[in-house]
MIDOSE-1310 file (N, C-alpha, C; in nm, 2 decimals, decimal comma, always signed):
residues 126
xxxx	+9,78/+15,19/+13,22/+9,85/+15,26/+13,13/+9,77/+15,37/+13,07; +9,83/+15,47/+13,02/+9,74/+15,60/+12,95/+9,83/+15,65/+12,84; +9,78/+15,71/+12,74/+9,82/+15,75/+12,65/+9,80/+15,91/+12,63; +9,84/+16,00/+12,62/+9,82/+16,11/+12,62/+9,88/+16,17/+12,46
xxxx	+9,77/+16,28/+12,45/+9,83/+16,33/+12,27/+9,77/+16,49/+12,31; +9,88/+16,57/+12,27/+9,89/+16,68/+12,27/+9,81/+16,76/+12,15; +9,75/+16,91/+12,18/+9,70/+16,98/+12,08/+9,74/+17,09/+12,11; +9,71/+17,21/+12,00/+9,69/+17,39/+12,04/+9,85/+17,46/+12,00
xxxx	+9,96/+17,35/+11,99/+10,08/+17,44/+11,93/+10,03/+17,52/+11,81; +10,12/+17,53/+11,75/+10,14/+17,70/+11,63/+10,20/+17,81/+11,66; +10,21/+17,88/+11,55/+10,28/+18,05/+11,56/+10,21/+18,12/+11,60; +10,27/+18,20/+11,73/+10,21/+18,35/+11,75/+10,32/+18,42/+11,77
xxxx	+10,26/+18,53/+11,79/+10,37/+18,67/+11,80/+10,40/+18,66/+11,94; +10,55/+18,71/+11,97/+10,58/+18,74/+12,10/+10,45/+18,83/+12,18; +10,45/+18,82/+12,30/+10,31/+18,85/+12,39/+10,20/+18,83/+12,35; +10,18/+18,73/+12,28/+10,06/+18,63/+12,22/+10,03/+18,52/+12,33
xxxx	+9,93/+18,45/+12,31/+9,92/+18,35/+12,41/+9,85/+18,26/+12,31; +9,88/+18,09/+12,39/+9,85/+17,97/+12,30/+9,79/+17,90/+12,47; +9,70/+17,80/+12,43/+9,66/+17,70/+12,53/+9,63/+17,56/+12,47; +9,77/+17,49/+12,53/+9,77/+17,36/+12,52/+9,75/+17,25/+12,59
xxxx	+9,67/+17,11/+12,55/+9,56/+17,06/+12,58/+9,67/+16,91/+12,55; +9,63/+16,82/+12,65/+9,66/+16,72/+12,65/+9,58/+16,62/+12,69; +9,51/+16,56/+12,57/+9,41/+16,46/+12,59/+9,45/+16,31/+12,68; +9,41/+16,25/+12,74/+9,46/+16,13/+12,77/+9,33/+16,02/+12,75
xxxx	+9,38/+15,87/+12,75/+9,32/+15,79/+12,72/+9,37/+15,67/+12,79; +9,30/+15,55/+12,83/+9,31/+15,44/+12,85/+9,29/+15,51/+13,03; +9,37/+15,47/+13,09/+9,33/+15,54/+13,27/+9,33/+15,65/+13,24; +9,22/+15,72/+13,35/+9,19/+15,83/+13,39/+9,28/+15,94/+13,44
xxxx	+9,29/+15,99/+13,38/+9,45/+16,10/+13,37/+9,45/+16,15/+13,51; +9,35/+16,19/+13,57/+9,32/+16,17/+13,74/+9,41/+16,10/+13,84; +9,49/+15,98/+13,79/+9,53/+15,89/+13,84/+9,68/+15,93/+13,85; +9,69/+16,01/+13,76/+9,87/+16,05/+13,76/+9,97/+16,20/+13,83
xxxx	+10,03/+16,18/+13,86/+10,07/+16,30/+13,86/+10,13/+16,32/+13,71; +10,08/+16,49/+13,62/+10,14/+16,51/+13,53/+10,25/+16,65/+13,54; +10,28/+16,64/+13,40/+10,37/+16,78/+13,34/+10,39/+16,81/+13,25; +10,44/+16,90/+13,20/+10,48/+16,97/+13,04/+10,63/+17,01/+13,04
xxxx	+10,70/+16,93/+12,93/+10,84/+16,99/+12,93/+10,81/+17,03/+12,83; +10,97/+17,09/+12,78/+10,96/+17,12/+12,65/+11,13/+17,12/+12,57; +11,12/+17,15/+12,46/+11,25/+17,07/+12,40/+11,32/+17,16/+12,31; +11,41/+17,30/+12,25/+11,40/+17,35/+12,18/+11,50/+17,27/+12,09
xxxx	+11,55/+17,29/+11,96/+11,65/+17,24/+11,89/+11,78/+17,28/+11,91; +11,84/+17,15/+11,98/+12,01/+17,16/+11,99/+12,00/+17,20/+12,16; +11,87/+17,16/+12,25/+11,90/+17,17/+12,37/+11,81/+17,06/+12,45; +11,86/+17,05/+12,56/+11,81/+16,95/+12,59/+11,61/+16,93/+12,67
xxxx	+11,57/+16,83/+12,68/+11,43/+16,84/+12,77/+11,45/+16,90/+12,89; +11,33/+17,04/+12,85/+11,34/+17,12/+12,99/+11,17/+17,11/+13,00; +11,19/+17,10/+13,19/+11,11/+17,13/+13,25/+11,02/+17,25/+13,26; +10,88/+17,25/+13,26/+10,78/+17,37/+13,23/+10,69/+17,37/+13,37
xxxx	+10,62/+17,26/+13,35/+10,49/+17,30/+13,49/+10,49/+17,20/+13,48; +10,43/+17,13/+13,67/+10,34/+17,00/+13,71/+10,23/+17,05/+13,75; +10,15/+16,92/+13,82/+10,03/+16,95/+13,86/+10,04/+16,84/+13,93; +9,95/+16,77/+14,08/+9,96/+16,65/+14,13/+9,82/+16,59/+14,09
xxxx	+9,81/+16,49/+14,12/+9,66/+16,37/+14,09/+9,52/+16,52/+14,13; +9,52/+16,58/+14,24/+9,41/+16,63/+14,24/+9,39/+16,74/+14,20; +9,52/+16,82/+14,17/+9,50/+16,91/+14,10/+9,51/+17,10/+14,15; +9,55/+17,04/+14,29/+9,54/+17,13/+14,40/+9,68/+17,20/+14,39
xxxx	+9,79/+17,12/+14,42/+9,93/+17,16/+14,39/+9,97/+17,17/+14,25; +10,04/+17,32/+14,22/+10,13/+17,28/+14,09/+10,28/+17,37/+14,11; +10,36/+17,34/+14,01/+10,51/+17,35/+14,03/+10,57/+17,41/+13,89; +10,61/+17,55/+13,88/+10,64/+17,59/+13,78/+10,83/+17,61/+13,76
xxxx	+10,90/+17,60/+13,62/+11,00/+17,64/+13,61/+11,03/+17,79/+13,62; +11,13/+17,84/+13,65/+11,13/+18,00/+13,70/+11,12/+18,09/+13,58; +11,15/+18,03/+13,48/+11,19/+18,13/+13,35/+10,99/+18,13/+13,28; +10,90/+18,03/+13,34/+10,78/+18,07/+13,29/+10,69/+18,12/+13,41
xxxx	+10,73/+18,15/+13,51/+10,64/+18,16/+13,65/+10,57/+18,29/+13,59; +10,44/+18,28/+13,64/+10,41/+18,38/+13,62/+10,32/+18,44/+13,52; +10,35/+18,38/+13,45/+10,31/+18,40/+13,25/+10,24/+18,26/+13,18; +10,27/+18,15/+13,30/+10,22/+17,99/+13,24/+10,13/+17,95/+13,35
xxxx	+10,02/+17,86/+13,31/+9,93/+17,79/+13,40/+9,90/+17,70/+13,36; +9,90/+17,55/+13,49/+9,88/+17,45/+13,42/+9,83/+17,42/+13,53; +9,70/+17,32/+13,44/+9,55/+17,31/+13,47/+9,53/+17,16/+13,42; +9,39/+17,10/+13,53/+9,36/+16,99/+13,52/+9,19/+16,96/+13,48
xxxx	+9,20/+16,88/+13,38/+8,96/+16,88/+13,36/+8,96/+16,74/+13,41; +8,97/+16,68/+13,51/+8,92/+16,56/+13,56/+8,80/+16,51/+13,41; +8,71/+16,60/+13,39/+8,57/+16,54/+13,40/+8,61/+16,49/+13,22; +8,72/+16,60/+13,17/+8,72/+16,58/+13,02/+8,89/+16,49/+12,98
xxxx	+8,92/+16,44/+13,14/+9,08/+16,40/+13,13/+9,14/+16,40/+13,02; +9,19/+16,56/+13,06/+9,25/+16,66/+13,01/+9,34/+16,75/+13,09; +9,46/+16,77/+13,04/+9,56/+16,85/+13,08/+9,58/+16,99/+13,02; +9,61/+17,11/+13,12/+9,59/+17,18/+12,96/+9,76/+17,27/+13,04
xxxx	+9,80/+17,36/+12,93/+9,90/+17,44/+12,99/+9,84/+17,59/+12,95; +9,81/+17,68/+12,99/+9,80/+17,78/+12,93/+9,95/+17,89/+12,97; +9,95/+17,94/+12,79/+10,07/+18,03/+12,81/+10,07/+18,15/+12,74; +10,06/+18,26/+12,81/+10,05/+18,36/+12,80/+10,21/+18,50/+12,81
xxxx	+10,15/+18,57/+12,75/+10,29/+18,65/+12,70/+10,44/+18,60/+12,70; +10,41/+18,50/+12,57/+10,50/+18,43/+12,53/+10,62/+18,53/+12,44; +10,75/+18,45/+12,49/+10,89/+18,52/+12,42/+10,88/+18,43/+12,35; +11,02/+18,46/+12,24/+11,10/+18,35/+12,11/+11,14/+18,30/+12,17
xxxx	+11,25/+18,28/+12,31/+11,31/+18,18/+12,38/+11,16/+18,05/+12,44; +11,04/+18,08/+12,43/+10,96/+18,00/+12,47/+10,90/+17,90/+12,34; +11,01/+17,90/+12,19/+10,95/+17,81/+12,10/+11,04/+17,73/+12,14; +10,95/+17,59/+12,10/+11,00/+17,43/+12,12/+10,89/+17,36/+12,13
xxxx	+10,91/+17,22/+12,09/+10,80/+17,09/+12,10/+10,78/+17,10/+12,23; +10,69/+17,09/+12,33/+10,56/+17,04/+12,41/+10,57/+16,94/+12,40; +10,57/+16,95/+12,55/+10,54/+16,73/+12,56/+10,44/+16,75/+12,73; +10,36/+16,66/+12,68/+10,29/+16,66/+12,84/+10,30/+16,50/+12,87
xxxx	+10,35/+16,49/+12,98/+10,38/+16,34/+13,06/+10,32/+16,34/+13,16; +10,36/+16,19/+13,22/+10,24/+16,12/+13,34/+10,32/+16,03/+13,42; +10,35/+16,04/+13,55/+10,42/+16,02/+13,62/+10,35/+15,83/+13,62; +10,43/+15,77/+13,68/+10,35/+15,62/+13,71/+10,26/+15,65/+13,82
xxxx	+10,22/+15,56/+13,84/+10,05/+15,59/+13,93/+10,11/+15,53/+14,06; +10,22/+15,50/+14,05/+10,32/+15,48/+14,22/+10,32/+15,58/+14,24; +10,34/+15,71/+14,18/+10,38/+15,79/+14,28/+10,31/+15,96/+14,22; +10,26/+16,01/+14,35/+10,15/+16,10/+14,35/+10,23/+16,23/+14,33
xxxx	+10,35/+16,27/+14,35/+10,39/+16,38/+14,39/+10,46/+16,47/+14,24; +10,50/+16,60/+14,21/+10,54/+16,66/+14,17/+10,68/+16,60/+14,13; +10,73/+16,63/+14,03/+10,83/+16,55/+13,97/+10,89/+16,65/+13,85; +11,03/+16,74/+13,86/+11,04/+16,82/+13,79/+11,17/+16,77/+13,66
xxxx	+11,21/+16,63/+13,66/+11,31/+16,55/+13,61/+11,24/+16,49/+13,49; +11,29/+16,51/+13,39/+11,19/+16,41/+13,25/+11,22/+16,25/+13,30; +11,31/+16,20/+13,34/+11,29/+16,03/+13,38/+11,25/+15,97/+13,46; +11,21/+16,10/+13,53/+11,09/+16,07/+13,67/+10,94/+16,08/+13,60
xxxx	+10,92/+16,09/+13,46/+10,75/+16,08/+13,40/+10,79/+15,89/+13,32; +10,67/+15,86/+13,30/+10,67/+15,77/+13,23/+10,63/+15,76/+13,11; +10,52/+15,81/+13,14/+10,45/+15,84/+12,95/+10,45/+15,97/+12,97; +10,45/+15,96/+12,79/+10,48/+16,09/+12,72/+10,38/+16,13/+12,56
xxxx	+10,35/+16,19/+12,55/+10,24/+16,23/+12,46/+10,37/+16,23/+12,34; +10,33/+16,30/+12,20/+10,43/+16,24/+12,10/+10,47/+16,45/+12,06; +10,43/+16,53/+12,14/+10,46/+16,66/+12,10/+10,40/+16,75/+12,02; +10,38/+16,89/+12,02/+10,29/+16,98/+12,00/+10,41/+17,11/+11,96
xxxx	+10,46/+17,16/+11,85/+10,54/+17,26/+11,83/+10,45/+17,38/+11,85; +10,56/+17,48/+11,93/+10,48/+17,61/+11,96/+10,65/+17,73/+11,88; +10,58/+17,79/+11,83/+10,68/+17,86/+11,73/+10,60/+18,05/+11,81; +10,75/+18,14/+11,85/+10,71/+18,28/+11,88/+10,80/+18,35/+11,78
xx	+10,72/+18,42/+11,69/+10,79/+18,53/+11,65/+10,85/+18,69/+11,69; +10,91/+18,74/+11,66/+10,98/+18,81/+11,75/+10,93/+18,96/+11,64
């Protein structure tokens, strides 16, 4: 089992950049495939970026390609998202999740993760 807890939300100005960090604990975050959704108010959990166990493959939503990267520290099992030239359509809670350790692959569906960090608000002003 792992537990993951998110950092690095807050306010920036539109074309600002924030980089969020998802600590994990108990197994080695190494062991999962992860991701970052995100949630704004009155809509539902949307998908942002994965990453697979090694770190090699990742899988972005189309509305952040481009402008988002998500990254793995083995050494500091650590998740991080970095996001750069952020809009106001890109504020909402952060969530980084962890697929079960059955299964290695890229997973763009929130009930295809298992654990779930408890959320990181990222607020853009316009």
């Amino acid at each position: 089992q792992v537990q993951l807890v998110e950092s690095g939300g807050g306010l920036v100005q539109a074309g600002g950049s924030l980089r969020l960090s998802c600590a994990a604990s108990g197994r080695t975050s190494s062991s999962y495939a992860m991701g970052w959704f995100r949630q704004a108010p009155g809509k539902e959990r949307e998908f942002v970026a994965a990453i697979v166990r090694n770190g090699i493959n990742t899988y972005y939503a189309d509305s952040v390609k481009g402008r988002f990267t998500i990254s793995r520290d083995s050494a500091k099992n650590t998740l991080y998202l970095q996001m750069n030239s952020l809009k106001p359509e890109d504020a909402a809670v952060y969530y980084c999740a962890a697929r079960s350790r059955l299964f290695s692959s890229i997973a763009t569906m929130w009930v295809d993760y298992e654990y779930w960090g408890q959320g990181t608000q990222v607020t853009v002003s316009s």
